[in-house]
VEXDREN-2710 file (C-alpha; in Angstrom, 1 decimal):
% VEXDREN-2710
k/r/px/py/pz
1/UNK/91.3/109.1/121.4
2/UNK/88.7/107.2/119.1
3/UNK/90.5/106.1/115.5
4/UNK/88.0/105.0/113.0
5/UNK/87.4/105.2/108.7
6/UNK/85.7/107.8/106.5
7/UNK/85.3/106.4/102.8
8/UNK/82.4/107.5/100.1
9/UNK/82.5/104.3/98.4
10/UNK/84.9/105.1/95.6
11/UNK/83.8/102.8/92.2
12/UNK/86.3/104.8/90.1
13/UNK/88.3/103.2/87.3
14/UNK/91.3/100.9/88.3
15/UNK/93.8/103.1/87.6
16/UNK/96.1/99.8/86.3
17/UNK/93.5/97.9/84.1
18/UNK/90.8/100.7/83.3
19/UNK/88.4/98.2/85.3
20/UNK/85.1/99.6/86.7
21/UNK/84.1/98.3/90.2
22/UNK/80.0/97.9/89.8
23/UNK/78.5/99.9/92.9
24/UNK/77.3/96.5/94.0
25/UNK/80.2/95.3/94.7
26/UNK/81.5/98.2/96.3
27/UNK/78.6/98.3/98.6
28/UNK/79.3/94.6/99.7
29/UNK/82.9/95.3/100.0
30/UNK/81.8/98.1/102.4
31/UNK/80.2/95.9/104.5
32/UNK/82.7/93.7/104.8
33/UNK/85.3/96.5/105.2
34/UNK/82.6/97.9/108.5
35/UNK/82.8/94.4/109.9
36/UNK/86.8/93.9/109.9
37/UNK/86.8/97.5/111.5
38/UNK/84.4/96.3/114.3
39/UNK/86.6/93.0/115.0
40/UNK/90.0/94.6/115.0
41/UNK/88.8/97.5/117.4
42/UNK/88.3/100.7/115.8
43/UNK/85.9/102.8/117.4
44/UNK/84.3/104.6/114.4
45/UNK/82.8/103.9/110.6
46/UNK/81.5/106.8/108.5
47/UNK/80.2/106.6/104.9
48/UNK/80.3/110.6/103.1
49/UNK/77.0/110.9/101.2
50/UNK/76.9/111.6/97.3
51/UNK/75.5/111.5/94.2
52/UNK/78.0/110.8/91.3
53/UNK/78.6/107.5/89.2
54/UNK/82.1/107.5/91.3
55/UNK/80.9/107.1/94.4
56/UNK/78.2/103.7/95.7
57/UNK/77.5/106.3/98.8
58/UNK/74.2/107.8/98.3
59/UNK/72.3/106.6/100.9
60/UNK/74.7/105.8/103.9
61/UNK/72.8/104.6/106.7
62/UNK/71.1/101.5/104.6
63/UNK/74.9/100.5/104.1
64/UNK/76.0/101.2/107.9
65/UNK/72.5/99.7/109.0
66/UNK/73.3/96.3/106.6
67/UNK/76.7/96.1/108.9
68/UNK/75.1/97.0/112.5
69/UNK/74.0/93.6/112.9
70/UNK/76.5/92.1/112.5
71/UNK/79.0/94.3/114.5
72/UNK/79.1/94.8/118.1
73/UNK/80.7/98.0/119.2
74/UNK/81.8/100.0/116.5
75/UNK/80.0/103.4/115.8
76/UNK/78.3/104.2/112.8
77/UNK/78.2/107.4/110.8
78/UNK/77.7/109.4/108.2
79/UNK/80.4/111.2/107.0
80/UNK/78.7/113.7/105.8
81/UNK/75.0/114.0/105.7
82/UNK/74.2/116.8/102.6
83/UNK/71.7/117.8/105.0
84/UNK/70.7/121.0/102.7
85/UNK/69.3/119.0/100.0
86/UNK/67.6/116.5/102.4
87/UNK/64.6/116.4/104.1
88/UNK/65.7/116.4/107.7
89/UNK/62.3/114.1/109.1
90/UNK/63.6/111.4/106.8
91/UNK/67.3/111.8/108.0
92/UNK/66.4/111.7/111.5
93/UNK/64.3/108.7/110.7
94/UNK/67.1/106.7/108.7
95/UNK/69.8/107.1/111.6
96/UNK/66.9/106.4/114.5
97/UNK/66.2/103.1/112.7
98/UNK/70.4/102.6/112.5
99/UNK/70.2/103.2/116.3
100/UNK/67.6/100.6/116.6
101/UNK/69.3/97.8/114.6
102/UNK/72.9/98.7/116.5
103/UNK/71.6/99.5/119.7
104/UNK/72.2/102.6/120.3
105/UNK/75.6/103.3/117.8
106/UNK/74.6/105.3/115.2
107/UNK/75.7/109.3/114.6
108/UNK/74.5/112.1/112.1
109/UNK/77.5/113.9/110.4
110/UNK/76.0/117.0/108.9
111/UNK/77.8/119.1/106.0
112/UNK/77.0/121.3/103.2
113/UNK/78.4/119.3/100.9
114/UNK/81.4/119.8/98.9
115/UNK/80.1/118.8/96.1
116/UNK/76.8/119.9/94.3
117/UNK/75.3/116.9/92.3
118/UNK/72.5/116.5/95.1
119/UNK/71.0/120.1/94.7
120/UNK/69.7/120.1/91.2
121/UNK/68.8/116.1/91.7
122/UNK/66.1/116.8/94.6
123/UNK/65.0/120.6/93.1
124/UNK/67.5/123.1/95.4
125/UNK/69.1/126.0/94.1
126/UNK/72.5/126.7/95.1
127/UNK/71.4/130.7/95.6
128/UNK/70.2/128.9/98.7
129/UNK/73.4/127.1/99.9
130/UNK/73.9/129.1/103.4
131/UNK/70.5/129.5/104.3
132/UNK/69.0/125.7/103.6
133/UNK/71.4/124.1/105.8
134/UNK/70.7/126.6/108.5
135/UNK/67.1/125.9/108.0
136/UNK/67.6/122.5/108.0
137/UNK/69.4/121.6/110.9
138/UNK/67.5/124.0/113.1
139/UNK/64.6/121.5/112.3
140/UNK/66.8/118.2/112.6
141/UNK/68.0/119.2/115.8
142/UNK/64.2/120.4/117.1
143/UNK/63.3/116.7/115.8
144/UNK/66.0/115.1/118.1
145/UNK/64.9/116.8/121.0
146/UNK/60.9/116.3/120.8
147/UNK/59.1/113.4/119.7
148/UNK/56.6/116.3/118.8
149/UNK/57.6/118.8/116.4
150/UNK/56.4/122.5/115.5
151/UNK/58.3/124.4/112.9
152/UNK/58.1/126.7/110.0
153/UNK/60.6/127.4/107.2
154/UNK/61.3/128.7/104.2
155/UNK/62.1/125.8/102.2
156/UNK/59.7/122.9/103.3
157/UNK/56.2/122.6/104.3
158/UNK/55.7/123.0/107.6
159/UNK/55.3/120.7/110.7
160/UNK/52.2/121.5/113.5
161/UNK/52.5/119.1/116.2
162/UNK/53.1/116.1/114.8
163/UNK/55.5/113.1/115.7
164/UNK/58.6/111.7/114.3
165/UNK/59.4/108.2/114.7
166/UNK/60.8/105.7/115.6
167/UNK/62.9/107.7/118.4
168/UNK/66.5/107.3/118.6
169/UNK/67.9/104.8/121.3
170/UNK/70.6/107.7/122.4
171/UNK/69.5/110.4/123.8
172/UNK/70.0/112.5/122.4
173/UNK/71.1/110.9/119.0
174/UNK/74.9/112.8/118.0
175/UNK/75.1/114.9/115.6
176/UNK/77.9/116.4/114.3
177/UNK/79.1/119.4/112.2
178/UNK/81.5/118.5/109.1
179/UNK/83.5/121.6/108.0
180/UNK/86.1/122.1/105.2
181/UNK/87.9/124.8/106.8
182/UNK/84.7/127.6/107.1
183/UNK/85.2/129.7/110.4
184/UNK/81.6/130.5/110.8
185/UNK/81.0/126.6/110.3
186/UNK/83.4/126.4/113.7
187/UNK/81.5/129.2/114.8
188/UNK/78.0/127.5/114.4
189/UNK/78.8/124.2/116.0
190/UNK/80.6/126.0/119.0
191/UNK/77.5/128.5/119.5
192/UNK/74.8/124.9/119.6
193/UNK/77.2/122.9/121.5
194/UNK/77.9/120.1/119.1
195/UNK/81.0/118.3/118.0
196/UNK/82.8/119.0/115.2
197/UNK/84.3/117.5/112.5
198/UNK/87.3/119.3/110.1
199/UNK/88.1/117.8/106.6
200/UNK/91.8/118.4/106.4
201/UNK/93.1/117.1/103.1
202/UNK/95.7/119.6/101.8
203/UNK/98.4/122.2/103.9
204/UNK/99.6/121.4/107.3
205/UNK/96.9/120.0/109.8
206/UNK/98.6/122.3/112.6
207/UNK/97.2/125.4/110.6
208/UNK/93.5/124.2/111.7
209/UNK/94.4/125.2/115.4
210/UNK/92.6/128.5/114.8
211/UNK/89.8/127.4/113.7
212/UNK/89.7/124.9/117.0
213/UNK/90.2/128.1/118.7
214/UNK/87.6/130.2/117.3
215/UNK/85.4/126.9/118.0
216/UNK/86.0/126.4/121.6
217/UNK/85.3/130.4/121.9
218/UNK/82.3/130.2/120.4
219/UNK/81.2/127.2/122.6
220/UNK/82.1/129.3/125.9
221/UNK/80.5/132.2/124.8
222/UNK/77.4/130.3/124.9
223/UNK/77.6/128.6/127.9
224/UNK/78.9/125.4/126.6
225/UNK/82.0/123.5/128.3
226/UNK/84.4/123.6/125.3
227/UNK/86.2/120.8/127.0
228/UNK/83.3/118.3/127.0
229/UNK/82.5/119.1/123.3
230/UNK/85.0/116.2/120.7
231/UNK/86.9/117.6/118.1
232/UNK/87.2/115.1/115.2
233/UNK/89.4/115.0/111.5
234/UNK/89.0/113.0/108.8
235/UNK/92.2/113.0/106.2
236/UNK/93.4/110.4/103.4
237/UNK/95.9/107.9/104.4
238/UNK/96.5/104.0/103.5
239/UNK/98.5/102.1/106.2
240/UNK/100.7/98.9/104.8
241/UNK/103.8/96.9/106.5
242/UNK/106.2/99.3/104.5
243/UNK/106.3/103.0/104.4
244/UNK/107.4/102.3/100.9
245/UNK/104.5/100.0/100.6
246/UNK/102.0/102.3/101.5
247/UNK/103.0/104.9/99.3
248/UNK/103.1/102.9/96.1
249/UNK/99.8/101.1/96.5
250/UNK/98.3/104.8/97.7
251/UNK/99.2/106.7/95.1
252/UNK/98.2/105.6/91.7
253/UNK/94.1/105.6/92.5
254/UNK/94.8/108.9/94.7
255/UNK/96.3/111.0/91.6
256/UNK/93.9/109.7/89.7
257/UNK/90.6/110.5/91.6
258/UNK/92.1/113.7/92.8
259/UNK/92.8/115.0/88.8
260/UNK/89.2/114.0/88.0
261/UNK/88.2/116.2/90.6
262/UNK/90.8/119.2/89.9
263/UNK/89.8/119.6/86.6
264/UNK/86.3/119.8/88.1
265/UNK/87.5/122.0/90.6
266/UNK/90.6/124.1/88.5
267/UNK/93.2/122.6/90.9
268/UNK/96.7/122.2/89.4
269/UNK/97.4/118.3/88.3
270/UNK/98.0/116.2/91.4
271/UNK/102.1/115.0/91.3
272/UNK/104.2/112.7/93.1
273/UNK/105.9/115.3/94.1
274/UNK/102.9/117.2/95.8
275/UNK/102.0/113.3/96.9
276/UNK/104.9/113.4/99.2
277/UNK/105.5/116.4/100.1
278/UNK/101.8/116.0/102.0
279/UNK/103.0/112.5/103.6
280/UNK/105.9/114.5/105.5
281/UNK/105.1/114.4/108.9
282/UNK/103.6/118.2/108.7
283/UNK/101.6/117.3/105.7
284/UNK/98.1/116.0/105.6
285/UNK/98.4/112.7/104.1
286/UNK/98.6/109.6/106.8
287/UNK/100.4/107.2/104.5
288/UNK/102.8/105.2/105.9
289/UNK/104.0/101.9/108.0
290/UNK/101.8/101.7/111.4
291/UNK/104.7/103.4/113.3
292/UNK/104.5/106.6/111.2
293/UNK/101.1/107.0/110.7
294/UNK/100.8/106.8/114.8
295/UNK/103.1/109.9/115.3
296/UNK/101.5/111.8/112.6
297/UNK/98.2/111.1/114.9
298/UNK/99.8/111.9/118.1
299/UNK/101.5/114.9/116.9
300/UNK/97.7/115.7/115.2
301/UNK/96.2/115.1/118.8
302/UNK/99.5/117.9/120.2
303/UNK/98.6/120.4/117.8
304/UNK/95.1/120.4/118.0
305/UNK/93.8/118.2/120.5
306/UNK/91.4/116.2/118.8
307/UNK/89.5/113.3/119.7
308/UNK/89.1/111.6/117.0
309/UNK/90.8/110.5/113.9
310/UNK/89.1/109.2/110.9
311/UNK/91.7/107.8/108.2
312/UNK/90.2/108.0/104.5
313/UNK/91.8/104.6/103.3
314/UNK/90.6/104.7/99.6
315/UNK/90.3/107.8/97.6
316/UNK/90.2/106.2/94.4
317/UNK/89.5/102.5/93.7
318/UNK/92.0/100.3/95.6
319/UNK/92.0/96.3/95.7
320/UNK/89.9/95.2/98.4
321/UNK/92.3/93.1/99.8
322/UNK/94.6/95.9/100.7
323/UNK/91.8/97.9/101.9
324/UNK/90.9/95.5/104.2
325/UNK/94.9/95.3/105.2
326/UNK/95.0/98.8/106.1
327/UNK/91.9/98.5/108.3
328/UNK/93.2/95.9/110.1
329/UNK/96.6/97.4/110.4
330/UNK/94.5/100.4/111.7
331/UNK/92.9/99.0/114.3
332/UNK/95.2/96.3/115.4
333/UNK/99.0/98.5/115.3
334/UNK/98.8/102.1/114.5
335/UNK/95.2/102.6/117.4
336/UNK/97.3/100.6/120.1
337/UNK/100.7/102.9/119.5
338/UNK/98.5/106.3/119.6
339/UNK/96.6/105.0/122.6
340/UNK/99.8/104.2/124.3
341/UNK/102.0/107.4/123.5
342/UNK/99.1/109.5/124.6
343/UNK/98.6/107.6/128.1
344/UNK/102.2/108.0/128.1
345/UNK/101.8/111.8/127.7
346/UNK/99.5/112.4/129.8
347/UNK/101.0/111.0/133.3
348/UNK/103.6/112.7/132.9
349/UNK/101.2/115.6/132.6
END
């Protein structure tokens, strides 16, 4: 069971003082943030990719490649890749050159994208959301498996033979599938064989089971070992010494960054009450002391056996000192208590 941290570099107001953090900083702080994860024994890092004056993320894998030398084991990700308004030679590039500097650490989340900023920035229309990631990662994962490529789309100029470099130190180098929730998302990572990743952030994580279903059918039917292929999550949560804690420092910046994006979005305002009714032990929230945030995992790894957890520490702007609390809570209490119950589980098994 690998535990690790999803973030898109919030720089949203402090929701306190009204303070700004410059994306700078925020980038630094990331860095700094990869490197605690690395030391305290987390297995996973992954930056989410977008274009918005709230988030530092645009370009994750110069940020994951700034850390990978000066880490040693941790692996480092995107989390996600908008791979339908990207060029997929250039993303294959960016992560092969992370692989270099990290020897051999570096992974390709690939999404959609839940949000839409990076479509009109680079000259996509959204009439072509289904079929320009399809398109895409067809062509990223041909670029992955030949160091010469020939392909023809739609929606880029074609390739005739030519190379992609530098290669990848994994062979092959992962990639990934990120879905909100989309069966035939489940369906097309089952079908190619690749891991998956599920963005569970609202409801009852135990309602995704049919989706690993429909997954792990999908991988059979075509000739894939469903039970080789790792099934990932990625949900908000803040771990502190106190339950209590963790809910008072956690809430403030996540109400606030979740009602700028509601009234984006036409969600409902975002209330204490719905706050902790989702940090029940059914809900999707991972907010609490390390001992509670371990069950909620290992009831998570129960209900839909996944493989890895990534915790989303900071949905809005949080002080970096208790970001870097939580990670080393992470890594150092709540990865050893999972790690334990499940061993624990499974010899009696």
């Amino acid at each position: 069971m690998e535990i690790g941290i999803s973030t898109f570099l919030e720089a949203t107001p402090d929701p306190v003082t009204g303070a700004v953090i410059s994306h700078a900083e925020r980038l630094r702080n990331a860095v700094e943030e990869i490197v605690l994860a690395d030391q305290v024994g987390l297995d996973v890092y992954g930056i989410g990719e977008h274009h918005r004056p709230d988030y530092a993320g645009s370009a994750p894998a110069v940020v994951l490649a700034a850390a990978a030398a000066m880490t040693k084991r941790i692996r480092l990700t995107s989390a996600v890749t908008v791979l339908s308004s990207d060029d997929p030679v250039r993303v294959y590039q960016a992560f092969a050159t992370l692989d270099g500097i990290s020897n051999g650490r570096a992974e390709i989340m690939a999404g959609r994208g839940s949000f839409i900023e990076s479509f009109p920035l680079f000259g996509y229309s959204l009439d072509d959301y289904d079929e320009l990631f399809e398109e895409k990662l067809e062509l990223l994962l041909k670029i992955r498996a030949s160091e010469k490529v020939t392909w023809r789309g739609g929606h880029r100029p074609a390739i005739d033979n030519l190379g992609v470099y530098p290669r990848s130190v994994q062979n092959p180098l992962p990639v990934w599938i990120a879905s909100g929730g989309n069966p035939e998302s489940a369906v097309r990572a089952g079908k190619l064989g690749l891991p998956i990743v599920f963005a569970i952030i609202g409801g009852m994580p135990e309602r995704f089971a049919p989706l690993v279903a429909l997954y792990k059918e999908a991988a059979a039917r075509a000739g894939h070992n469903p039970d080789t292929l790792p099934i990932a999550t990625h949900s908000h949560g803040f771990v502190a010494d106190t339950t209590e804690q963790a809910a008072e420092l956690f809430f403030p910046p996540t109400q606030a960054q979740m009602n700028v994006i509601g009234r984006e979005r036409g969600w409902p305002p975002y209330t204490r009450e719905t706050f902790d009714a989702a940090r029940s032990l059914r809900g999707a929230l991972y907010v609490g002391d390390p001992e509670y945030v371990a069950e909620k995992i290992v009831l998570l790894r129960k209900n839909l056996g996944v493989t890895r957890f990534f915790l989303h520490v900071n949905v809005g702007t949080m002080p970096h000192r208790e970001v870097l609390r939580a990670i080393e809570l992470l890594g150092t209490k709540v990865a050893p208590l999972v790690r334990k119950e499940l061993a624990r589980i499974e010899a009696k098994e």
